[in-house]
C-alpha positions, 0 to 999 in steps of 0.5 A: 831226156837228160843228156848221158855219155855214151855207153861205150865210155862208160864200159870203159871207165869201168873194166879200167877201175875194177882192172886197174890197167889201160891194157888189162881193160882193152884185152878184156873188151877186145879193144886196142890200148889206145882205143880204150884210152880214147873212151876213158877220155870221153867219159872225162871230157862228158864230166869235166874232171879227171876220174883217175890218178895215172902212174905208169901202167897203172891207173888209180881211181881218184875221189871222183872216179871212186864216187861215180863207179860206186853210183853206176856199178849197181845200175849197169848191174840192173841194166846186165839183168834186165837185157838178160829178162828180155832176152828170157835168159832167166828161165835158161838153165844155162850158167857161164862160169869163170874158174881157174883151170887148176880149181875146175879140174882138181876141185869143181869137174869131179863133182859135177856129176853130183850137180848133174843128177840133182839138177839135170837140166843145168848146163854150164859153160867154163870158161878158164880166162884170166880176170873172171871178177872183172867180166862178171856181166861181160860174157860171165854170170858167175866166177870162183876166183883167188883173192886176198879179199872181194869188193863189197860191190859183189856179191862173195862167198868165201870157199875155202881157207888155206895154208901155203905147204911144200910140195914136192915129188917123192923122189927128193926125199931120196938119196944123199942129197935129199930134202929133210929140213927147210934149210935144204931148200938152198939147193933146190929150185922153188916153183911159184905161180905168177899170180902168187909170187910171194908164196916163198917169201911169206912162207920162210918169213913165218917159219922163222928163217927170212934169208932163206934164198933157194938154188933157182926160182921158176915161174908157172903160169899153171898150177897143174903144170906146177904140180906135175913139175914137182912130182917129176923131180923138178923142184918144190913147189909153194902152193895151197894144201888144197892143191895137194890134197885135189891132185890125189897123186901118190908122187906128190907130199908134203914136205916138212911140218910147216905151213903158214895161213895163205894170204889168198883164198877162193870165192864164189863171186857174181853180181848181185842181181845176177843171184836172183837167177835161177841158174846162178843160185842152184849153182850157188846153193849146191857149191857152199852147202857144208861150208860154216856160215 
């Protein structure tokens, strides 16, 4: 048989191209940063040549690493379905879903009843963990995650498209310093999401006043906390119209007319064999019924 390199250097190699990071890949596996260097080396050394381009906390796959991860994704992919078959995972009607915690609580958790009584026997595990895309296969069947766009490597689905909007509590819209025009935003605080950090920037560039700086920034690393902090007063918070329109919380509004065209939206994503899956697919075919072609 020809010789292959060991599996372990090969999950390696791949949680640090889809994640970009020695350390975002080691906390994914579980493994100490040094660890994992040690198998991405290993795979290096089995093949002879570098696979990535190192920059400081980053790693970018170069000419070879972008050929080789193209060839073994969709293998690891049909070895991920057939331990699945032995396993008689198949005819479990059992999904483990990644999706954001702010998604599962204002958008997907009030319709599962309506997934339940069409399929009661479909049971799914959330999981609300960071890197959903990267743990498809790896402890995920499936995931709806937040992105500019998704490899063509996976299977997507587009679920939505949003625009950015101010949001804020209605109690700003009140007294002698209240919000009435974007230009008032000088002397209020701006809540942003880590993960979405130029909403602010992108939001005043497009509505024509680039230098626009407001009182304070703070960050969130929880869009319902971001939400509950701009009902209670504590500043405005830039985020989708689709949080807004899921929290149905009559303190919350939109401030002003202005919204842009987000540069972000959500996706139903998994592995494409994993389609194949009975569990996957009702899923599937339940979240993007209505949704345009």
């Amino acid at each position: 048989m020809r010789r292959l390199p060991p599996l372990t250097a090969v999950e390696a190699f791949v949680q640090v191209a889809r994640l970009g990071s020695i350390k975002a890949a080691a906390e994914d596996l579980s493994l100490s940063s040094p660890a994992l260097s040690r198998r991405v080396q290993a795979m290096e050394r089995f093949l002879g040549r570098p696979l990535f381009t190192r920059r400081h906390q980053a790693m970018t796959l170069n000419p070879d690493g972008e050929l080789l991860l193209s060839r073994i994704a969709p293998a690891l992919d049909s070895l991920a379905v057939a331990v699945d078959q032995v396993r008689g995972e198949p005819d479990a009607m059992r999904l483990r879903l990644g999706v954001l915690p702010l998604y599962a609580s204002r958008q997907l958790i009030p319709r599962l009843p309506e997934l339940r009584a069409r399929h009661p026997n479909l049971h799914i595990d959330v999981d609300t963990a960071a890197h959903g895309l990267a743990r498809l296969n790896d402890g995920l069947d499936a995931a709806i995650v937040l992105a500019p766009e998704i490899e063509a490597a996976v299977y997507s689905r587009r679920l939505s498209r949003n625009r950015v909007v101010a949001i804020a509590g209605r109690s700003l819209l009140e007294g002698d310093g209240a919000i009435r025009e974007p230009s008032d935003l000088a002397r209020a605080t701006i809540l942003l999401h880590r993960d979405m950090p130029l909403n602010f920037q992108l939001w005043r560039e497009a509505i024509g006043i680039p230098a626009l700086e407001p009182g304070a920034i703070d960050h969130f690393d929880s869009g319902q906390l971001m939400l509950e902090s701009a009902a209670e007063g504590l500043g405005v918070a830039l985020m989708l119209d689709l949080h807004l329109e899921g929290a149905k919380d009559s303190r919350l509004v939109s401030l002003f007319d202005n919204a842009v065209d987000s540069q972000v939206s959500y996706w139903f994503v998994c592995r494409r064999p994993a389609l194949q899956r009975r569990p996957v697919k009702l899923f599937h075919d339940w979240l993007v019924e209505g949704l345009p072609a």
